[in-house]
N, C-alpha and C positions, 0 to 999 in steps of 0.2 A: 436488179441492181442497175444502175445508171451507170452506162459502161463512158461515155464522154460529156462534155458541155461544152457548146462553142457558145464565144462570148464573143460580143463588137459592141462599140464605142457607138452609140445615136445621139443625135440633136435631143435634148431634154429626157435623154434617159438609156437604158442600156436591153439589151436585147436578148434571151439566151435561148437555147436550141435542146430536147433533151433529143439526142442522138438515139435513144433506145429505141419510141414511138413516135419522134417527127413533130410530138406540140414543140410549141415556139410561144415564147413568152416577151411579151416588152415592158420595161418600166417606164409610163408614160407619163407620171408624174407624182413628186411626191408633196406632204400638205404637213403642217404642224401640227399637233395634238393639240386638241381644244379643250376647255373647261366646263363645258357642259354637258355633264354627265349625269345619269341620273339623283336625284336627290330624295331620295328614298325618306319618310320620315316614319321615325322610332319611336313608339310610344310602350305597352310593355313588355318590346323583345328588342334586342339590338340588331342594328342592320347593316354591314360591310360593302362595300362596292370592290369587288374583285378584279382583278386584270391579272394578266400574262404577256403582257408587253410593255416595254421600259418607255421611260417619259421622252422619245424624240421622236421623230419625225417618223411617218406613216406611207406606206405608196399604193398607188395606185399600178394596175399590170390589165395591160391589152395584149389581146391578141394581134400577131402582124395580117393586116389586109392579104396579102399576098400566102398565105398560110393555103397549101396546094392539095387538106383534105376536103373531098364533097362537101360543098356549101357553105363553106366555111371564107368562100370570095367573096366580095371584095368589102361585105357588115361580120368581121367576125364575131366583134364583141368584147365582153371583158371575163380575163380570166377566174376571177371572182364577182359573179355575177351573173347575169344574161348570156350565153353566149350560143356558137354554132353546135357547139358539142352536147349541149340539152342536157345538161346539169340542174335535178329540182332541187339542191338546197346545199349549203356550205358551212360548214359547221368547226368549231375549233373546240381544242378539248381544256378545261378546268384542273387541275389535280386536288384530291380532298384537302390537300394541305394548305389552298388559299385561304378554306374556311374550317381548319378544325378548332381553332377557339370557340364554336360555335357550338350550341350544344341544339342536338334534334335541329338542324339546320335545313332551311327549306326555302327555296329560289320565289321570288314574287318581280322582278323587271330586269329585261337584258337593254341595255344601252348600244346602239350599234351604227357606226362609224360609214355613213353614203357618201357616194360620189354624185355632185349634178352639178355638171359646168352650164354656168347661166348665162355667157355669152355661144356658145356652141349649145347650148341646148339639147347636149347629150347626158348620160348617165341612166341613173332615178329619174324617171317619170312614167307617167301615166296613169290611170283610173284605178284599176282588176287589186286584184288580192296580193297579200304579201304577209307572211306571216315568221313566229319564233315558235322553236319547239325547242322543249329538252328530253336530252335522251341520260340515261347511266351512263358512266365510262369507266375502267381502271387504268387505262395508259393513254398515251397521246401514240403510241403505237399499231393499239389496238381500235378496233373502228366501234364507233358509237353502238351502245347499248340495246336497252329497250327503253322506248319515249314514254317521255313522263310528265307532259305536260303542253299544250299546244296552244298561239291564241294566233287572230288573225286580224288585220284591218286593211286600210285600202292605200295604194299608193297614193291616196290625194291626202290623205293625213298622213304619210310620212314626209312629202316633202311642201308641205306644207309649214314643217319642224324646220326649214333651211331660212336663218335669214343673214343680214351686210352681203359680202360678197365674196365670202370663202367658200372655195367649190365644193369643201368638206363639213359636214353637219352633220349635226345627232338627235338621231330618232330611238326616243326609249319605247319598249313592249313592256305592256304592263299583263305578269301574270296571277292566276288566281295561286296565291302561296303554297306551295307542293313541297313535301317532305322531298329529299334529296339525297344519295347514299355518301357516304364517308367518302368513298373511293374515289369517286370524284366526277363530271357532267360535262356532257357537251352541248353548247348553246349552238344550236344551227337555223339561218338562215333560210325560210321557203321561199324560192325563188318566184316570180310571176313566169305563166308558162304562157301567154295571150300575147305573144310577142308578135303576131299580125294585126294586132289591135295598138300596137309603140309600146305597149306594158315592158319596162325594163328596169333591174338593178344591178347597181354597180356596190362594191365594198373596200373599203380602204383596207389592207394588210402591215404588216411588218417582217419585213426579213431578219430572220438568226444570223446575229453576228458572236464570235463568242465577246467581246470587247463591251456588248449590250445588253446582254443578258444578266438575270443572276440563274443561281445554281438550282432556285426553284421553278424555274421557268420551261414549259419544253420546249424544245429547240425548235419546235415545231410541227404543231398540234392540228393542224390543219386536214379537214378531210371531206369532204364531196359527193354527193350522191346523186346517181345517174340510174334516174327509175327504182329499181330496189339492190342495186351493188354501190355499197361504197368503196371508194379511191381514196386512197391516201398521195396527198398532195406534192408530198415531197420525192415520191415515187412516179408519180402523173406529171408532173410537168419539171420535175428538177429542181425546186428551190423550197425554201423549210421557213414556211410562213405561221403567224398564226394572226388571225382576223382582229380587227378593230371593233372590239365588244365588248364591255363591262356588266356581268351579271350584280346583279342584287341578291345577296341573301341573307336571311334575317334567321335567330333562332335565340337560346337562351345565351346570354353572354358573358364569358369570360375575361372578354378582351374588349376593347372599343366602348364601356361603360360610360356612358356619361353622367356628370351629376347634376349638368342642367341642361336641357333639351333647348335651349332659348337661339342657340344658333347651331348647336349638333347637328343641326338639320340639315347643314350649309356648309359642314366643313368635313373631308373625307379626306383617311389616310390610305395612302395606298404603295407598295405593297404591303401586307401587315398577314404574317410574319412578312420581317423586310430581312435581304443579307448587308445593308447597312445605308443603300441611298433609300431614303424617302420622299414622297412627294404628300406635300398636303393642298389639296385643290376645295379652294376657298367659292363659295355661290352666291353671294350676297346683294339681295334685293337693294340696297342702296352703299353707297361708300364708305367703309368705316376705318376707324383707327386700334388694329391689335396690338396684343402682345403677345408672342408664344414662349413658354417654356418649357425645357426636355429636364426632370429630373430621372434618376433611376430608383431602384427601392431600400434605398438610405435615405433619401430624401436629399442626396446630392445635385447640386444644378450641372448639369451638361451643358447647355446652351442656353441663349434668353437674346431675343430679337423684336426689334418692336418694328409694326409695318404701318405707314399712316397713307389716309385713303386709297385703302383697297377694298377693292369689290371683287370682281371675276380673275383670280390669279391663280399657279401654281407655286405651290413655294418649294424648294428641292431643297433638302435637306443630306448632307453628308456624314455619316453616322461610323464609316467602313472603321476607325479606331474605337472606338467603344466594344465593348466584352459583350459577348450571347448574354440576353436575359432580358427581362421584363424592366421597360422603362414609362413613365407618365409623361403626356401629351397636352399638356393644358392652354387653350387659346381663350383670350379674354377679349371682349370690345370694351370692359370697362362696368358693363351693365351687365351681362350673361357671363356665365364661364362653361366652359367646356373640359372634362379630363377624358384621356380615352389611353387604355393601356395598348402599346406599341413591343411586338417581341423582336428583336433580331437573333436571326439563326441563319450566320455566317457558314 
């Protein structure tokens, strides 16, 4: 139990202490959520892009230089990521209930949210190996499973995925399609271990707030592994994170159906089931002019918005007054249309 937390006020960000075992954490900066997220395409199975984090802003947590365990002066590192403490991989946990409209549902790309500052030239970088695994899970409580699926590439192709000038970027793993259990997965992070060679990564987070949450979200799923013990995060250093990661899973579909593939490809709801905010993150190879509409299964209209020249957007949608139950999702450019059944479970 986390008997205290001292907290202080820093220059671009805030600082905390777990009193129990002496880590120290700092929020060193935080970055917007981006649009670029995997785009998985559907041919004949549906495919979801899941999260467990709400559509705002994302941080970044260092360790303080000054941090007075062995070796841990004056390059600690970053607390998701690289650091002094020799942590191989980071991992955040899924619940089956992201994906149970899914039938025989099975993981093929995790999305996942780097840090690499391109004027300081720290973060993500260098050559060596970096990879994603999954493991089983039934709670965000309980620590990862047994793995069930592993791939690996090199740190020059992941940030090689970074480009403009936002220190935050996305780099998808692409995996071979693996059956997945109901209960639900944890996507974890392999960290690079050649850290006398600069091999380093960093990972963007989000902090549990309840005000940001919804009720299908855990509060913080976060957990860590150091050699062959895992840590749970919120226990190890005081704060109840869950990582910057969108898995992909595809299986027979009950939900997210589309009836034409022509821009499905491009357009992802999330969360789904939602408890009433939705986001819909639009990926479109050139600019175009939608339309969207929310009917429920009367065939009543709920909403109707039309968006012109959009390409790379989120669109948030506010649902919280509308009743549980299954509602249609149709986006049109005019020339393709798209429906994709949307459930809210308030």
């Amino acid at each position: 139990m986390i008997k205290q937390l001292l907290t202080m006020v820093a220059i671009g960000g805030f600082a905390i202490m777990n009193a129990q075992n002496g880590k120290a954490v700092f929020q060193s900066e935080t970055s917007t959520l981006p649009v670029g997220i995997s785009t998985e395409k559907a041919t004949a199975v549906t495919c979801n892009t899941i999260a467990v984090i709400s559509p705002t802003s994302v941080s970044l947590y260092t360790i303080p230089s000054n941090t007075t365990t062995p070796g841990c002066s004056p390059n600690a590192g970053y607390v998701f990521g690289t650091n002094c403490y020799g942590f191989t991989e980071e991992a955040t946990f899924f619940p089956g209930t992201t994906y149970s409209t899914l039938v025989s549902p099975s993981i093929t790309a995790v999305s996942v949210g780097f840090y690499h500052g391109q004027t300081t030239l720290k973060g993500t970088k260098g050559t060596g190996p970096i990879g994603m695994r999954i493991y089983s899970g039934t709670s965000s409580t309980v620590a990862p499973g047994a793995a069930i699926v592993t791939t690996t590439t090199s740190l020059t192709n992941v940030t090689a995925a970074q480009t403009g000038t936002s220190s935050l970027f996305i780099y998808t793993f692409t995996l071979a399609p693996t059956a997945i259990p109901a209960t639900g997965l944890y996507a974890s992070l392999i960290l690079p271990t050649t850290s006398a060679a600069g091999d380093t990564a960093a990972i963007y987070t989000q902090t549990f707030s309840a005000s940001s949450y919804s009720a299908s979200m855990p509060t913080g799923g976060a957990w860590e592994l150091n050699g062959t013990t895992w840590s749970d995060v919120a226990t190890d250093w005081g704060i109840k994170v869950n990582h910057l990661m969108y898995p992909v899973v595809c299986g027979s579909g009950v939900t997210s159906v589309s009836k034409n593939l022509g821009i499905s490809n491009n357009i992802k709801i999330m969360p789904n089931p939602s408890t009433g905010v939705v986001n819909i993150a639009v990926t479109l190879g050139q600019s175009s002019n939608l339309s969207l509409n929310i009917t429920n299964t009367l065939g009543q209209q709920i909403t109707a918005k039309n968006y012109n020249g959009i390409s790379n957007e989120v669109i948030t949608l506010d649902l919280t007054n509308q009743a549980n139950g299954i509602y249609f999702v149709t986006v049109s450019n005019g020339t393709d249309k798209m429906v994709q059944r949307l459930i809210l479970n308030k």
